[in-house]
N, CA, C and O atoms as a GROMACS GRO file, in nm:
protein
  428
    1UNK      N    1 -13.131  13.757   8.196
    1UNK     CA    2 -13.038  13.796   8.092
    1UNK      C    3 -13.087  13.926   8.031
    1UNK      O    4 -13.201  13.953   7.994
    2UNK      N    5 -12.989  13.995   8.026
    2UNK     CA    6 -13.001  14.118   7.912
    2UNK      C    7 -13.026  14.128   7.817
    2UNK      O    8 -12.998  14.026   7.755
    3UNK      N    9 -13.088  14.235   7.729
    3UNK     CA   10 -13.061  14.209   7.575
    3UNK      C   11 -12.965  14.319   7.533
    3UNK      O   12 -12.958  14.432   7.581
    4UNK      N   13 -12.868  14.248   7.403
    4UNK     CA   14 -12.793  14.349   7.384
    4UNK      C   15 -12.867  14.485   7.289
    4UNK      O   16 -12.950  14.449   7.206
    5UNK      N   17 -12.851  14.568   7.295
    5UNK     CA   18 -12.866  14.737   7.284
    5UNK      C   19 -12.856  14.719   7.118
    5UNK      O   20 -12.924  14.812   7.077
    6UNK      N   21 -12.817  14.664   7.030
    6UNK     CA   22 -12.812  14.682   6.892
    6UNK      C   23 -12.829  14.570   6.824
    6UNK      O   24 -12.846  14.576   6.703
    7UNK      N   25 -12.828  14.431   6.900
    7UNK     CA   26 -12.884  14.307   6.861
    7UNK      C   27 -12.925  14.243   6.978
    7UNK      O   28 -12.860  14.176   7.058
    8UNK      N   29 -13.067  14.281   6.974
    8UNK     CA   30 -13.119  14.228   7.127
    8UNK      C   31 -13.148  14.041   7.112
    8UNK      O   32 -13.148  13.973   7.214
    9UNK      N   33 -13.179  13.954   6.926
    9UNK     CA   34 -13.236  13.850   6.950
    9UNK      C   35 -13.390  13.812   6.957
    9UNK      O   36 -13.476  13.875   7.018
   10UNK      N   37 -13.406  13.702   6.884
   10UNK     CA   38 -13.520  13.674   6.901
   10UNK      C   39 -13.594  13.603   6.961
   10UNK      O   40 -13.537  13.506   7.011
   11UNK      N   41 -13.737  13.611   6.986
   11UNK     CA   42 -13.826  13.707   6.951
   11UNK      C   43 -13.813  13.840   7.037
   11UNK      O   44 -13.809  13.854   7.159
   12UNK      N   45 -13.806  13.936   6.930
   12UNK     CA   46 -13.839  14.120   7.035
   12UNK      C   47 -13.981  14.154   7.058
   12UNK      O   48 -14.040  14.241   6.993
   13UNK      N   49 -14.044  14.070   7.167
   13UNK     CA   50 -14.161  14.084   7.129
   13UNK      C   51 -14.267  14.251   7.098
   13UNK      O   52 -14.363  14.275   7.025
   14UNK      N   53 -14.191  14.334   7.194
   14UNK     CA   54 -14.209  14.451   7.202
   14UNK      C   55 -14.238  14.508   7.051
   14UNK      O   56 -14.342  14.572   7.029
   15UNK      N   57 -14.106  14.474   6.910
   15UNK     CA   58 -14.107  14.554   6.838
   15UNK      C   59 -14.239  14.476   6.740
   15UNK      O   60 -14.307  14.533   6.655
   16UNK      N   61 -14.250  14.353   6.775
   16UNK     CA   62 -14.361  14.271   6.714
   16UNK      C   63 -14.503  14.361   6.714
   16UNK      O   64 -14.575  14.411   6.627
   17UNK      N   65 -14.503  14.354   6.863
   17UNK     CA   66 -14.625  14.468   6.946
   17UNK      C   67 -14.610  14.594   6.856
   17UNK      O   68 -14.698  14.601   6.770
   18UNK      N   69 -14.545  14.664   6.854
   18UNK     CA   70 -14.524  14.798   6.808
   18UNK      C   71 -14.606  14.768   6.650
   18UNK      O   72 -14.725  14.781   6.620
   19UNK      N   73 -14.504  14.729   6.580
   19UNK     CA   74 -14.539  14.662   6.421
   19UNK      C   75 -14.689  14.630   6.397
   19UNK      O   76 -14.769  14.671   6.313
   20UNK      N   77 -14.699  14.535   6.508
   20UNK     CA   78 -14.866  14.490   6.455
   20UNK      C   79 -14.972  14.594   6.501
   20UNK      O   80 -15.084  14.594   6.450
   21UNK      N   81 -14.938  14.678   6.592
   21UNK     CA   82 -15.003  14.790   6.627
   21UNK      C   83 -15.024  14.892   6.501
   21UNK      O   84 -15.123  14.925   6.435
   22UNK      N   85 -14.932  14.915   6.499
   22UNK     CA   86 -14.938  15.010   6.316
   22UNK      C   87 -15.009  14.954   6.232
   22UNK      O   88 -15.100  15.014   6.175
   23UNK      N   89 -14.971  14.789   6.199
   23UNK     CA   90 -15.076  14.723   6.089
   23UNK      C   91 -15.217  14.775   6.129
   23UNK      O   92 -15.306  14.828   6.062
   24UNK      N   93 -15.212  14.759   6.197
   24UNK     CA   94 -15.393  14.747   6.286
   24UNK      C   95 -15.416  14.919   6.274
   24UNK      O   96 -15.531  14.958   6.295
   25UNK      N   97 -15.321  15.011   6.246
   25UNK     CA   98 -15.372  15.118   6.240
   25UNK      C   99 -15.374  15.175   6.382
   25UNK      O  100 -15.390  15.297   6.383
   26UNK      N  101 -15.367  15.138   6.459
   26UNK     CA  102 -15.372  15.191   6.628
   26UNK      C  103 -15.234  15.272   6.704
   26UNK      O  104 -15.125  15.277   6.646
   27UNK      N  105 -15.247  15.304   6.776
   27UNK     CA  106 -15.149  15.388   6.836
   27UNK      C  107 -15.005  15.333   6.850
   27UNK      O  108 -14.996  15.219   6.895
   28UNK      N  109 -14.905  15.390   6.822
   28UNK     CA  110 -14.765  15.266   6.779
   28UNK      C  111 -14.719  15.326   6.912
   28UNK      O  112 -14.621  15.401   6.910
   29UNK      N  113 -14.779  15.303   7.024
   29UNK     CA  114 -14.735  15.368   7.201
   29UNK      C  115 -14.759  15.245   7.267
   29UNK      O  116 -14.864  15.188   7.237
   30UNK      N  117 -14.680  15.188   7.353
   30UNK     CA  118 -14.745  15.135   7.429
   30UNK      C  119 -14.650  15.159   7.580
   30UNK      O  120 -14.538  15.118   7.611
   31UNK      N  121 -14.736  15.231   7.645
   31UNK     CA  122 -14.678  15.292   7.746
   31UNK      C  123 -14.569  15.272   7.843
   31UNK      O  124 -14.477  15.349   7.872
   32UNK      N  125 -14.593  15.174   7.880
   32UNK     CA  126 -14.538  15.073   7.942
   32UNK      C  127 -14.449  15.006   7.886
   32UNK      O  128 -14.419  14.926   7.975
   33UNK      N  129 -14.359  14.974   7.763
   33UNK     CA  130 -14.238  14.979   7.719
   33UNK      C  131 -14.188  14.994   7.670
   33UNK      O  132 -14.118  14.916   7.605
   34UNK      N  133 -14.194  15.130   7.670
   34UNK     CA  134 -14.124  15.279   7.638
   34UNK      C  135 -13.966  15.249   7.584
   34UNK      O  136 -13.899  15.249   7.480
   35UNK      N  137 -13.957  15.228   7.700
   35UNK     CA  138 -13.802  15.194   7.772
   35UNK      C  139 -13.713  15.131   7.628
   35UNK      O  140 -13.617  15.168   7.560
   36UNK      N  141 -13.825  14.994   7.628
   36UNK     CA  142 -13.777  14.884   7.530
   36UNK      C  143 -13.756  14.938   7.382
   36UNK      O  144 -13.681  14.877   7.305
   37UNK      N  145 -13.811  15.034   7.349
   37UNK     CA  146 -13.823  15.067   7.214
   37UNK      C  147 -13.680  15.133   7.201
   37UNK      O  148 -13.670  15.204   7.101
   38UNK      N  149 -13.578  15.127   7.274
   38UNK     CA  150 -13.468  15.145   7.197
   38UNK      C  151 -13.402  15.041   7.129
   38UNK      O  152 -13.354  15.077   7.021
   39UNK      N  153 -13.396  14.994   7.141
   39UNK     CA  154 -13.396  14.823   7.062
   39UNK      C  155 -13.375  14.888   6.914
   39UNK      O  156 -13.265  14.880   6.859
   40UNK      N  157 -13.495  14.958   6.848
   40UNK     CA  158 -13.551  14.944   6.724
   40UNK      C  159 -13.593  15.104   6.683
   40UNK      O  160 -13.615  15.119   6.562
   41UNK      N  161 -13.607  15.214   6.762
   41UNK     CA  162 -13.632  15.368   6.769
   41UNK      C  163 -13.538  15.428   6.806
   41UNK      O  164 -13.508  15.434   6.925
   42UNK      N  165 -13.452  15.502   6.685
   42UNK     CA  166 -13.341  15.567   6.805
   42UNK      C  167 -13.386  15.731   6.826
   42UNK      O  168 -13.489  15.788   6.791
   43UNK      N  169 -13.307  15.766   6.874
   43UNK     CA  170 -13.348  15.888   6.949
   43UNK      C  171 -13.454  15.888   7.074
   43UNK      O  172 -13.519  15.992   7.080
   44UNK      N  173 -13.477  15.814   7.151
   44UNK     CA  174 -13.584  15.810   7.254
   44UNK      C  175 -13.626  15.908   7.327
   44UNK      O  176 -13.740  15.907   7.374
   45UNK      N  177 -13.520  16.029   7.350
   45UNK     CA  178 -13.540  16.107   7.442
   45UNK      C  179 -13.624  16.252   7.371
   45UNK      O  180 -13.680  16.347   7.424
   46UNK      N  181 -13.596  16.203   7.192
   46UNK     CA  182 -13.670  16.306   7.160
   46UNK      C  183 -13.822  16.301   7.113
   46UNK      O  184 -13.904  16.393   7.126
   47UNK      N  185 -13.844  16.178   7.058
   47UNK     CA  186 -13.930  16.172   7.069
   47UNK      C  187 -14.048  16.118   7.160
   47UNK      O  188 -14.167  16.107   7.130
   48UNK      N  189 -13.989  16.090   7.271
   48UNK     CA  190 -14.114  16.101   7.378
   48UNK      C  191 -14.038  16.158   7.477
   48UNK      O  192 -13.961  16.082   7.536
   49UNK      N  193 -14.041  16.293   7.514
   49UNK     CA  194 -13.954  16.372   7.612
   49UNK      C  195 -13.980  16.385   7.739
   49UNK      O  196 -13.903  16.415   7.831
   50UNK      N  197 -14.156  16.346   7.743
   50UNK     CA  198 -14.200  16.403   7.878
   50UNK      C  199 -14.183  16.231   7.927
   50UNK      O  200 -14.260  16.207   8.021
   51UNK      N  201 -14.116  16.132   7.892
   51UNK     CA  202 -14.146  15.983   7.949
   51UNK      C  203 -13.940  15.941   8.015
   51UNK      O  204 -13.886  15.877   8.106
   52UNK      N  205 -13.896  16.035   7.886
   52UNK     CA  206 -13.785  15.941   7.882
   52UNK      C  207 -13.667  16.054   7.808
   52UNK      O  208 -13.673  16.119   7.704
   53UNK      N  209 -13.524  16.036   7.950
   53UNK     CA  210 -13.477  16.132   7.901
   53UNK      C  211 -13.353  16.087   7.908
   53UNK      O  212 -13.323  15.978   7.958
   54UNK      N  213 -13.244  16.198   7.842
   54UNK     CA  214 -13.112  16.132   7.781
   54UNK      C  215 -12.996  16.136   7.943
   54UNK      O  216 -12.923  16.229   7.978
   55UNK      N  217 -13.012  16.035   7.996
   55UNK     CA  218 -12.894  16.039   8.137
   55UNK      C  219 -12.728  16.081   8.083
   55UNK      O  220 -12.658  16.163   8.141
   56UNK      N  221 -12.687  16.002   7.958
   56UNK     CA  222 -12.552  16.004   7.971
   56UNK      C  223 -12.578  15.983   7.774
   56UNK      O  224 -12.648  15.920   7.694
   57UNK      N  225 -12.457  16.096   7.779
   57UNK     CA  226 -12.427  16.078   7.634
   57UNK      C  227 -12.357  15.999   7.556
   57UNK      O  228 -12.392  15.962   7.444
   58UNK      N  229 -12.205  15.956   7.641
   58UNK     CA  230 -12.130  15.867   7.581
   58UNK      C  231 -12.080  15.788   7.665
   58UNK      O  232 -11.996  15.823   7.748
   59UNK      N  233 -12.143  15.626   7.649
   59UNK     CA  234 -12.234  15.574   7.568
   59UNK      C  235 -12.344  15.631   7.607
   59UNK      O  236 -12.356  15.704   7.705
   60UNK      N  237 -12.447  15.591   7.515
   60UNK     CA  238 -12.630  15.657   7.539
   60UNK      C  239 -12.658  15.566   7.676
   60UNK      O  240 -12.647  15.457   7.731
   61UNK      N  241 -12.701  15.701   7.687
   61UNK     CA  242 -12.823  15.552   7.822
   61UNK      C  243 -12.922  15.697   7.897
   61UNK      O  244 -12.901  15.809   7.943
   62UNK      N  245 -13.042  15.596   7.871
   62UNK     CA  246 -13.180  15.664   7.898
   62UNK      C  247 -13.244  15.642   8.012
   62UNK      O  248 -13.246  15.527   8.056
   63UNK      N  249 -13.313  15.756   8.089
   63UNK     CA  250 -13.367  15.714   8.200
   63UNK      C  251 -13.484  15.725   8.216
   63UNK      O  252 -13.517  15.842   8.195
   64UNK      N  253 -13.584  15.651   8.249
   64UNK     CA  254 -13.771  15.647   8.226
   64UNK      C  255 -13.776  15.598   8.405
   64UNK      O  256 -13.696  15.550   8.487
   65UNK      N  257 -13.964  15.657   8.401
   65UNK     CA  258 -13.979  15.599   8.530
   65UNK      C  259 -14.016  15.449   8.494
   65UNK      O  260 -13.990  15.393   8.387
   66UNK      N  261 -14.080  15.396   8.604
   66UNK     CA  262 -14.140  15.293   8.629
   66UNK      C  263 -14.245  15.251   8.562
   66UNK      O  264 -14.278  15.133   8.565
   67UNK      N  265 -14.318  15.349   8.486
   67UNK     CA  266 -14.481  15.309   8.380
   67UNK      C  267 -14.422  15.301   8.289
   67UNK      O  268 -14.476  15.239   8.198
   68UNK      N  269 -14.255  15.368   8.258
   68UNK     CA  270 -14.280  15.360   8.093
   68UNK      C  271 -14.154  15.230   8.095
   68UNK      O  272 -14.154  15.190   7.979
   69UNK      N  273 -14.057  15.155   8.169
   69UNK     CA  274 -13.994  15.019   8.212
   69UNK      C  275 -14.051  14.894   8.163
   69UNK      O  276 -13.995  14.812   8.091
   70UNK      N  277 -14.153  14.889   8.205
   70UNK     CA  278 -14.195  14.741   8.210
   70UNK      C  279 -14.157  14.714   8.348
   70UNK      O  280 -14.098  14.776   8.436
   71UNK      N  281 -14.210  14.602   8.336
   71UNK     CA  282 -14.185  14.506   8.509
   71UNK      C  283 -14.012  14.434   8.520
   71UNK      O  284 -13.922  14.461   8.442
   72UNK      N  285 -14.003  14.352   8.622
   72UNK     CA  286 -13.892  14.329   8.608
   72UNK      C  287 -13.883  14.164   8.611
   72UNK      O  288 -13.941  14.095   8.695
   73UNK      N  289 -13.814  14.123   8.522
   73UNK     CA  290 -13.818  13.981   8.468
   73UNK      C  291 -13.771  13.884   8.596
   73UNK      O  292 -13.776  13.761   8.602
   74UNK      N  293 -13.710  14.003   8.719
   74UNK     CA  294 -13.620  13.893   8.814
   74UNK      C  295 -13.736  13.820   8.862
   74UNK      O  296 -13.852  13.861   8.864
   75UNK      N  297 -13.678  13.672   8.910
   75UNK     CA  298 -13.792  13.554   8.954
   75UNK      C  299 -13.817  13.592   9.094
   75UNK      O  300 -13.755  13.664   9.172
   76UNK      N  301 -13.934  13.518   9.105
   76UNK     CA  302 -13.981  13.586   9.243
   76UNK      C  303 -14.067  13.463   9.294
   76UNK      O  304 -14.106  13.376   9.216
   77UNK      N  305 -14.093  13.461   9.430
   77UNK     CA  306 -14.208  13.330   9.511
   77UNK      C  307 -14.338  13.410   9.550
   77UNK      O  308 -14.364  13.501   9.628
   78UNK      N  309 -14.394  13.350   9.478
   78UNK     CA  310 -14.575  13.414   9.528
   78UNK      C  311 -14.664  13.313   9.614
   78UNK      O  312 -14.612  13.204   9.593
   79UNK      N  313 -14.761  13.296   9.690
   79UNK     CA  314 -14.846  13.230   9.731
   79UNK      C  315 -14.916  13.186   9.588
   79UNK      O  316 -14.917  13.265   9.493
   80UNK      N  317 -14.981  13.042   9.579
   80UNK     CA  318 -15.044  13.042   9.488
   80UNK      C  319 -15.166  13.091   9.494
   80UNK      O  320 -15.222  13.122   9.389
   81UNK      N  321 -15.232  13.109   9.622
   81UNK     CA  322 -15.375  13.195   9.658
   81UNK      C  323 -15.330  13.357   9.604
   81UNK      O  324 -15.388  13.403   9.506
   82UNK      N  325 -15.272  13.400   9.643
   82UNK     CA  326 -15.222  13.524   9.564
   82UNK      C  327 -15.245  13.546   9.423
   82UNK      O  328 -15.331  13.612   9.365
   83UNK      N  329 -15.166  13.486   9.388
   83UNK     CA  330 -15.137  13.481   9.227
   83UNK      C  331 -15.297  13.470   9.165
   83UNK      O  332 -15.359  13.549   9.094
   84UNK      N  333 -15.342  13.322   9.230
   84UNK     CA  334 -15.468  13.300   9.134
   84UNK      C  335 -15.583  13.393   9.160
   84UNK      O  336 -15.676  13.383   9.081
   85UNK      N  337 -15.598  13.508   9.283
   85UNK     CA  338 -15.706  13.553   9.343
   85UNK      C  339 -15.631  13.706   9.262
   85UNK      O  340 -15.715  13.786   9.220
   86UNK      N  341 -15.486  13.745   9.242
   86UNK     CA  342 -15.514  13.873   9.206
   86UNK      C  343 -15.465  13.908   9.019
   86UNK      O  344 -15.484  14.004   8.944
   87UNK      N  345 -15.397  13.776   9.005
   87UNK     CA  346 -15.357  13.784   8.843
   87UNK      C  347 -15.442  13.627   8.778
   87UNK      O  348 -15.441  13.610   8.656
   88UNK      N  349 -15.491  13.552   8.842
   88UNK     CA  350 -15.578  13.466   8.745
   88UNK      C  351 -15.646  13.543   8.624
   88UNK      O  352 -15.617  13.546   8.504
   89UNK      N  353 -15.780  13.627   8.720
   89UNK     CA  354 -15.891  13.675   8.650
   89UNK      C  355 -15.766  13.757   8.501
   89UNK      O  356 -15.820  13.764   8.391
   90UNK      N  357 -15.722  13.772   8.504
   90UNK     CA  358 -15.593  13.915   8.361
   90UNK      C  359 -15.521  13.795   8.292
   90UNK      O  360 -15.466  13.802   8.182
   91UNK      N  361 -15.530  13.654   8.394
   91UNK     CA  362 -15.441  13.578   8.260
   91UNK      C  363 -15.537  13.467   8.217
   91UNK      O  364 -15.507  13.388   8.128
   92UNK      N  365 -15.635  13.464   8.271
   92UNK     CA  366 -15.731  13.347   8.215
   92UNK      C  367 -15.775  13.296   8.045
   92UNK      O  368 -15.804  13.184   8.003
   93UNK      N  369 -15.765  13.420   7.976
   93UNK     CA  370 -15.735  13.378   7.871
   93UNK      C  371 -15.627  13.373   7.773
   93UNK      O  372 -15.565  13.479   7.783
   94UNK      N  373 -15.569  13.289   7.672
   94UNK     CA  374 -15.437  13.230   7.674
   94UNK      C  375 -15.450  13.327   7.542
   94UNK      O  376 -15.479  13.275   7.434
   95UNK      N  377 -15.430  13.471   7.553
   95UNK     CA  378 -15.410  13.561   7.393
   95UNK      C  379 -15.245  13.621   7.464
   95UNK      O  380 -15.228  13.706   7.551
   96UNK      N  381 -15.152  13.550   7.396
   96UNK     CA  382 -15.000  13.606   7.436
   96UNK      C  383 -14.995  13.762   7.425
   96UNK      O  384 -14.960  13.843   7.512
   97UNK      N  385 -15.045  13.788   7.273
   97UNK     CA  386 -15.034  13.880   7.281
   97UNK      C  387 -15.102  14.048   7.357
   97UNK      O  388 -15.059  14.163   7.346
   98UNK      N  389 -15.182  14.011   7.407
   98UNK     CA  390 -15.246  14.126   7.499
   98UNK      C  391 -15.214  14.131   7.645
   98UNK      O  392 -15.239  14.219   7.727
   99UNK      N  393 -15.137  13.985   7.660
   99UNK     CA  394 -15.108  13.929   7.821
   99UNK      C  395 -15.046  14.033   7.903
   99UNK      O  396 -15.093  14.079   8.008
  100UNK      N  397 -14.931  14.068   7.845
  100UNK     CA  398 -14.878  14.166   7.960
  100UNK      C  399 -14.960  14.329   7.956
  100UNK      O  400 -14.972  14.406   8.052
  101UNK      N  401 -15.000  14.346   7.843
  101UNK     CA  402 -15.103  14.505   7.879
  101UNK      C  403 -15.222  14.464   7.976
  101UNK      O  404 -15.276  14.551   8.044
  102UNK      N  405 -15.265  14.327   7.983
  102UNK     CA  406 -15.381  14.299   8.078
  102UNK      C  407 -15.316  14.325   8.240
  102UNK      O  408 -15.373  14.384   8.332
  103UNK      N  409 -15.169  14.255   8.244
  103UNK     CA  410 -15.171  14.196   8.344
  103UNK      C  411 -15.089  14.394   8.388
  103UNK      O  412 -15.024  14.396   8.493
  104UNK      N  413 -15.095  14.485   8.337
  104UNK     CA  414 -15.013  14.626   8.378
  104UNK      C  415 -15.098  14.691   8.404
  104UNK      O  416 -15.082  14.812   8.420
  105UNK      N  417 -15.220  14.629   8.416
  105UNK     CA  418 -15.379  14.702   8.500
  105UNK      C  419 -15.343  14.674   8.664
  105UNK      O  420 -15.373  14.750   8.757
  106UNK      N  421 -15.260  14.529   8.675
  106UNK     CA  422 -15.200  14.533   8.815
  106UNK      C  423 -15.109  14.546   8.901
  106UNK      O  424 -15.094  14.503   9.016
  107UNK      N  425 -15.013  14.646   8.794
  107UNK     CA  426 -14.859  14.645   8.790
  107UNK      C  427 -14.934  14.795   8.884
  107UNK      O  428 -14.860  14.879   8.935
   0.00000   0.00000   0.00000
């Protein structure tokens, strides 16, 4: 499922990420979903220009590569030797919130 563009629904975890990043004082970037921060940042194309740029004006719609996307939510079949030999060691510990920046060391 999609999220909609001006009421995406909760939880956004992204803008959570973003938010608690600022609390914490740390970089309000997180590279990798770039993309997502239109949700909650408008203007995307200007303020990060070299990631993400304006395709079509009316309606908006932005085009990023692949680092600044995120992964793609479609379901997929893995070996379980796979999974546990190349994403165990990135998900072994159960902190939600760092999970997917661990696991985009193998993206």
């Amino acid at each position: 499922r999609l999220r909609h563009r001006k009421r995406p629904g909760e939880p956004l975890w992204v803008e959570r990420s973003y938010l608690s990043a600022l609390d914490r004082g740390e970089p309000d970037v997180d590279e990798s979903h770039l993309l997502h921060y239109l949700h909650f940042l408008p203007f995307l194309h200007l303020r990060f220009p070299s990631q993400i740029t304006l395709c079509h004006r009316n309606p908006t719609w932005y085009c990023a590569g692949t680092a600044n996307a995120e992964y793609s939510n479609n379901p997929a079949l893995y070996r379980t030797a796979f999974l546990q030999e190349t994403l165990g060691p990135l998900l072994a510990r159960d902190d939600y919130n760092t999970m997917e920046r661990r696991v985009a060391q193998w993206w």
